[in-house]
SELUMBA-505905 format. One record per residue (C-alpha): residue number from 1; x, y, z. Coordinates in pm, 1 decimal, decimal comma, always signed. Layout:
BEGIN
seq / px / py / pz
NUM / X / Y / Z
...
This chain:
BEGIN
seq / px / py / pz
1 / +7825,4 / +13331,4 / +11810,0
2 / +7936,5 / +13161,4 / +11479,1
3 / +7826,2 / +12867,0 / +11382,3
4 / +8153,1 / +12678,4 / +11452,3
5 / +8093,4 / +12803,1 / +11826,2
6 / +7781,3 / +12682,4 / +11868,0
7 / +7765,9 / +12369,9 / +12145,5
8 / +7700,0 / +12045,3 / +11960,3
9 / +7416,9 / +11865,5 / +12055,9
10 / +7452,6 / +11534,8 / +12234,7
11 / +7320,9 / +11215,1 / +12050,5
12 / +6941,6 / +11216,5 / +12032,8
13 / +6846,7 / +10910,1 / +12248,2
14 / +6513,5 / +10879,3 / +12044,2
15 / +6443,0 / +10755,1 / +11709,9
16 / +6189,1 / +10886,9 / +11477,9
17 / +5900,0 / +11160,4 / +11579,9
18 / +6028,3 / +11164,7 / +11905,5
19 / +6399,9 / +11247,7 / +11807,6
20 / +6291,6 / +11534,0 / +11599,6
21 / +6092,3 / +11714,0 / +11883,0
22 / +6435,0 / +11621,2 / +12125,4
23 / +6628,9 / +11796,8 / +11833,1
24 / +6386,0 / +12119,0 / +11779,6
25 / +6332,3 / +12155,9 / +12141,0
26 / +6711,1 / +12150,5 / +12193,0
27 / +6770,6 / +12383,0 / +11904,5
28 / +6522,3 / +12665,0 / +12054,9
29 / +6708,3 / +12623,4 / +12425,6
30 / +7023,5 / +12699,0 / +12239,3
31 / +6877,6 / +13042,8 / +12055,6
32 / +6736,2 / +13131,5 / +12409,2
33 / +7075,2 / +13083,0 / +12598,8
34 / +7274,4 / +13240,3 / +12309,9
35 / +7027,1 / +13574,2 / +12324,7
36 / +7056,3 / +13530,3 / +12708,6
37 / +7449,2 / +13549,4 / +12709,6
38 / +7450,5 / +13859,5 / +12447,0
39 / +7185,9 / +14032,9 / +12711,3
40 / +7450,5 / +13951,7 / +13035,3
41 / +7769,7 / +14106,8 / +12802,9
42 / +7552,1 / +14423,7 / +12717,2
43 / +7456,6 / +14432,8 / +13072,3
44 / +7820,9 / +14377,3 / +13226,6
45 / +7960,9 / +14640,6 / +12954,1
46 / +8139,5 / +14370,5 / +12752,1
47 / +7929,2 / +14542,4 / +12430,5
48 / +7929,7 / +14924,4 / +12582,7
49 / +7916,1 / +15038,8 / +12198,9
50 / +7560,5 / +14991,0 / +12217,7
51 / +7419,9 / +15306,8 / +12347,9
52 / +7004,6 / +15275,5 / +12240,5
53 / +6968,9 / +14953,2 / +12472,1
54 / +6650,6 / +14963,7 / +12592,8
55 / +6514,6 / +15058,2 / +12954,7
56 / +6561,1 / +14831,2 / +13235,6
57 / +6223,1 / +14744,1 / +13289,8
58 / +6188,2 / +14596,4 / +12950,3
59 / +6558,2 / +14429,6 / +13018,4
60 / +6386,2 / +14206,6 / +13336,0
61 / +6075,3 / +14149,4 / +13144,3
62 / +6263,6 / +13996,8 / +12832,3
63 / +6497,1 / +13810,6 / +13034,4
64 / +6202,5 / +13667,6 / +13232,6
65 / +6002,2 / +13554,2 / +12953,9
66 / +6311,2 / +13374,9 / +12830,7
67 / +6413,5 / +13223,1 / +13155,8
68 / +6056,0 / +13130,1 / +13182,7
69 / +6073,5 / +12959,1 / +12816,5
70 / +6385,3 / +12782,6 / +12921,1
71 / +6224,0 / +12601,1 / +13217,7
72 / +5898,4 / +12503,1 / +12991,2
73 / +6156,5 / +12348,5 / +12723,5
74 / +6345,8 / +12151,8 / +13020,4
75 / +6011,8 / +12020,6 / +13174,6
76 / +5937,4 / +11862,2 / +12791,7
77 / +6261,9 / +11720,9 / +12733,1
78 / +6222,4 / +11573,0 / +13094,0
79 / +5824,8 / +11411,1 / +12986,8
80 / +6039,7 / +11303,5 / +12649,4
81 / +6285,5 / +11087,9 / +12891,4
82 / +6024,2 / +10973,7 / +13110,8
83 / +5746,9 / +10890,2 / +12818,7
84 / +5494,6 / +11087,3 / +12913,0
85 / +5531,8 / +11357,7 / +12634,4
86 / +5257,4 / +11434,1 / +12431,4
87 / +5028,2 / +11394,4 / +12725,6
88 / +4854,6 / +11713,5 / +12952,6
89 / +5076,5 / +11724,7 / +13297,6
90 / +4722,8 / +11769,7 / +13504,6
91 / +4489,8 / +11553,3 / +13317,5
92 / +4652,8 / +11276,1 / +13153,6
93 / +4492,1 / +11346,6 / +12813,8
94 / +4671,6 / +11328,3 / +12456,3
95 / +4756,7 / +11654,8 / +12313,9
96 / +4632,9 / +11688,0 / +11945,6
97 / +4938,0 / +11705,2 / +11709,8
98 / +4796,1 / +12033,2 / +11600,3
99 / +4898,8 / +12155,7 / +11950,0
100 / +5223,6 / +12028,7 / +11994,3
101 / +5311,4 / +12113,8 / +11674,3
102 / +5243,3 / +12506,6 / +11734,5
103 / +5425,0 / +12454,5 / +12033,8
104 / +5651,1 / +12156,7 / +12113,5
105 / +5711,9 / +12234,5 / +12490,7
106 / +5319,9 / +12275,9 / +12534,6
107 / +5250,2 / +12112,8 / +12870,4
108 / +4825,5 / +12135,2 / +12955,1
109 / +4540,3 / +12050,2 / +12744,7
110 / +4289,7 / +12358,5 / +12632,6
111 / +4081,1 / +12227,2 / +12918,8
112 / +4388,3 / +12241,0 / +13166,0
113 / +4493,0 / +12573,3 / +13025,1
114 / +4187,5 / +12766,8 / +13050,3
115 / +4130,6 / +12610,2 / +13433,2
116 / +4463,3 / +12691,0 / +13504,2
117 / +4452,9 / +13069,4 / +13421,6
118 / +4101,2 / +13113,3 / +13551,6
119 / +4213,6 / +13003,3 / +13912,6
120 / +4540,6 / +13225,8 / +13847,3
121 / +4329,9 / +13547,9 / +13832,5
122 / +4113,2 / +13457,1 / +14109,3
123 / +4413,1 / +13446,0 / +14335,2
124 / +4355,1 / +13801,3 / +14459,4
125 / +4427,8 / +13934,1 / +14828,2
126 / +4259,4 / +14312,5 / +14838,8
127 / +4395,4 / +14493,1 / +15168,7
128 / +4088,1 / +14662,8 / +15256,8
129 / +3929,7 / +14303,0 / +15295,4
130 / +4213,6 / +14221,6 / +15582,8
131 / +4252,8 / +14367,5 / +15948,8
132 / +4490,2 / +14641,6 / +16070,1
133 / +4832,9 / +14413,1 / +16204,3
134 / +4767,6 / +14139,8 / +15995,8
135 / +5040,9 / +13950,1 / +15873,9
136 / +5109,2 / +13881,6 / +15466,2
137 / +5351,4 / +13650,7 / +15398,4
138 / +5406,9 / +13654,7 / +15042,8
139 / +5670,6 / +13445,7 / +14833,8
140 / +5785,3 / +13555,7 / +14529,9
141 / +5975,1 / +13390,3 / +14230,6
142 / +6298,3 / +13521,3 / +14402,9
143 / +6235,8 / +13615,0 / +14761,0
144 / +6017,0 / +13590,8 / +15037,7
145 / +5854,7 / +13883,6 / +15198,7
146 / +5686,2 / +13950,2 / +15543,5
147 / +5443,5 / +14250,5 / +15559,5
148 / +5291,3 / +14390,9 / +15882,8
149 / +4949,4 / +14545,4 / +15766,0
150 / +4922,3 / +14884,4 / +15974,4
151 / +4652,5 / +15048,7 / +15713,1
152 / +4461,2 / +14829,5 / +15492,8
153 / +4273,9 / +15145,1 / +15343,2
154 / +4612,6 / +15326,3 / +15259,0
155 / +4785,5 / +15014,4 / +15223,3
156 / +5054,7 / +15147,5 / +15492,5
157 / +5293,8 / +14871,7 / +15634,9
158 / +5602,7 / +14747,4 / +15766,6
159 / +5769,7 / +14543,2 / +15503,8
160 / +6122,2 / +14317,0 / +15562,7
161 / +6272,7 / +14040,1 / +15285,8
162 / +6397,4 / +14052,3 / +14960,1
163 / +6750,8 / +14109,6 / +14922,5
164 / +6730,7 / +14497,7 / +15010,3
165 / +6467,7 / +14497,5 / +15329,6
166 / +6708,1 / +14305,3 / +15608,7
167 / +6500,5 / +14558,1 / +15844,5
168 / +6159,8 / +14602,3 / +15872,6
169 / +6063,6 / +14943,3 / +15668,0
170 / +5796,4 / +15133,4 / +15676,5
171 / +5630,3 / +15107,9 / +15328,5
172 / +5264,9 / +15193,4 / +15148,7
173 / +5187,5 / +14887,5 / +14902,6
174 / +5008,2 / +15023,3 / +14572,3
175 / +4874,6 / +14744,4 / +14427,4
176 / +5013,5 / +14444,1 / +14163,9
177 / +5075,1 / +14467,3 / +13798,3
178 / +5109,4 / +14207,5 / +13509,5
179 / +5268,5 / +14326,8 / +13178,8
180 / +4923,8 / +14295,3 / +12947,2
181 / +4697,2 / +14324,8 / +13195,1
182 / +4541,6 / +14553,2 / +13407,4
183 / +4658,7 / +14718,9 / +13683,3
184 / +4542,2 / +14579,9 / +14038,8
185 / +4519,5 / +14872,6 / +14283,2
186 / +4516,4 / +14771,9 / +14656,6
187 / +4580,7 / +14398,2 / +14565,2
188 / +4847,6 / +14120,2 / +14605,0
189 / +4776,5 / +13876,9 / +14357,0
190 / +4958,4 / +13546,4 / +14217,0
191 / +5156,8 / +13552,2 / +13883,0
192 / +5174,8 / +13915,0 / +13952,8
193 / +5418,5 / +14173,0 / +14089,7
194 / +5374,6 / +14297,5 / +14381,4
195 / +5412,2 / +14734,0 / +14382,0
196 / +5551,8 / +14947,3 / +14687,6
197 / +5705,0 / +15282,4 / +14768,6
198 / +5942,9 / +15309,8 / +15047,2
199 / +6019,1 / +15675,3 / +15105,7
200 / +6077,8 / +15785,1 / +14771,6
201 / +6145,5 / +15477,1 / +14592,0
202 / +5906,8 / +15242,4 / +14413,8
203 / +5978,7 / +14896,7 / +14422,2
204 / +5870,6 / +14604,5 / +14215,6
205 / +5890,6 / +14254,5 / +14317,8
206 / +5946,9 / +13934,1 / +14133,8
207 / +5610,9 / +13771,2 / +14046,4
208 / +5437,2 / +13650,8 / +14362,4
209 / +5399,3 / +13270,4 / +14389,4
210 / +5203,9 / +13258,8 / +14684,4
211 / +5028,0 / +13432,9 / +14960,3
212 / +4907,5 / +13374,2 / +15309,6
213 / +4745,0 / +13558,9 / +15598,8
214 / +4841,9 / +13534,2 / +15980,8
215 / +4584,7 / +13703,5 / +16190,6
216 / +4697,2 / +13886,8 / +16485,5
217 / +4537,4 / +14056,5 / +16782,2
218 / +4626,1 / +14432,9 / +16814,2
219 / +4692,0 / +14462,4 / +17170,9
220 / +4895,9 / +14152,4 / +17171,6
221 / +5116,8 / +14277,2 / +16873,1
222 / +5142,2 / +14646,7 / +16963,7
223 / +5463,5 / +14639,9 / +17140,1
224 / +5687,2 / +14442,5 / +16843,7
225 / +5477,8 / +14673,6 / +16623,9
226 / +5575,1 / +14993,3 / +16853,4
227 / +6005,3 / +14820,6 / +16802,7
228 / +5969,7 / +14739,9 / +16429,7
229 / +5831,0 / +15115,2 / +16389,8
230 / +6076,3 / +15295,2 / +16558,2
231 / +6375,7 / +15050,6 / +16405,5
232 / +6224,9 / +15149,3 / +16051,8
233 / +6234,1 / +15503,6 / +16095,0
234 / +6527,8 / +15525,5 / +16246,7
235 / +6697,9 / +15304,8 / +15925,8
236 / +6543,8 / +15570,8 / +15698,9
């Protein structure tokens, strides 16, 4: 995009301090949608020359981490409207200038922050810990997904949601991952992706936003179980 193509920014309804960080917060959001747009073309074939693009895997991650940038810019220039910029969104404290400077879209204290990601990786749900025909609802960032818990040792289940499982299908969840962190075997946990096979395909969900249990007894469940089986195998 040349610079005669680039969108013009609207005037800065701030004065001073505050009308820089409005301008370099706007600035960055353009970059990010410009590298966003050049990712869709090369994705659609509109730049096909490019051979040595990189796998798809990395593709999602990169467009996630900018999509994820993109809302964090958005929810400043909202506290920069409202007057509460500058200010931790959970405790009410002032940010040090040192802070928003190394990051202008910054939106927790270090107190906040560090609270924050402790209860994030606490959020675990290990299968062996549940009951055979328990039920996991678990929302993602893009879908929602109910799981009948046949095995929790194996992990075996009945899975429907998403935009692929209309049905219920008989699937083994593996465990969660987080790019940078390790691997969760036999685990559903928040902020990360949720891992399944279903025959001979592995699937990876959107990161999982939240989780919760429905406990069922066997005898009342096992004739929808019995259904849901037999429709799942016969869809395979």
């Amino acid at each position: 995009m040349s610079t005669n193509d680039k969108v013009k920014l609207i005037e800065v309804p701030f004065a001073g301090k505050d009308g820089l960080v409005w301008n370099c917060l706007h600035a960055e959001r353009e970059d990010i949608c410009e590298v966003m747009l050049r990712d869709y073309q090369s994705i659609s074939g509109t730049d096909a020359e490019f051979n040595n693009s990189p796998p798809e895997s990395t593709k999602d991650w990169h467009r996630e981490l900018m999509q994820a940038r993109v809302r964090k810019i958005d929810d400043a220039l909202d506290r920069l409207m409202s007057g509460s910029y500058g200010h931790c969104v959970k405790c009410g404290l002032g940010l040090r200038d040192t802070e928003l400077d190394l990051d202008p879209a910054i939106a927790f204290c270090p107190s906040c922050w560090k609270q924050q990601q402790d209860q994030l990786s606490q959020v675990d749900f290990d299968l062996e810990t549940l009951q055979p025909f328990d039920t996991i609802l678990v929302g993602t960032r893009n879908s929602d997904y109910r799981i009948l818990l046949l095995d929790p040792r194996t992990g075996r289940a009945l899975v429907d949601g998403g935009q692929y499982l209309n049905e219920p299908r008989e699937a083994m969840l593996s465990g969660s991952s987080l790019r940078g962190f390790p691997y969760k075997p036999g685990a559903i946990a928040v902020g990360y992706r949720l891992e399944m096979w279903i025959g001979e395909k592995a699937i990876s969900t959107s990161p999982v936003r939240s989780v919760s249990i429905e406990h069922h007894d066997a005898a009342e469940s096992m004739e929808s179980i019995t259904a849901a089986v037999q429709r799942a195998r016969a869809a395979i």
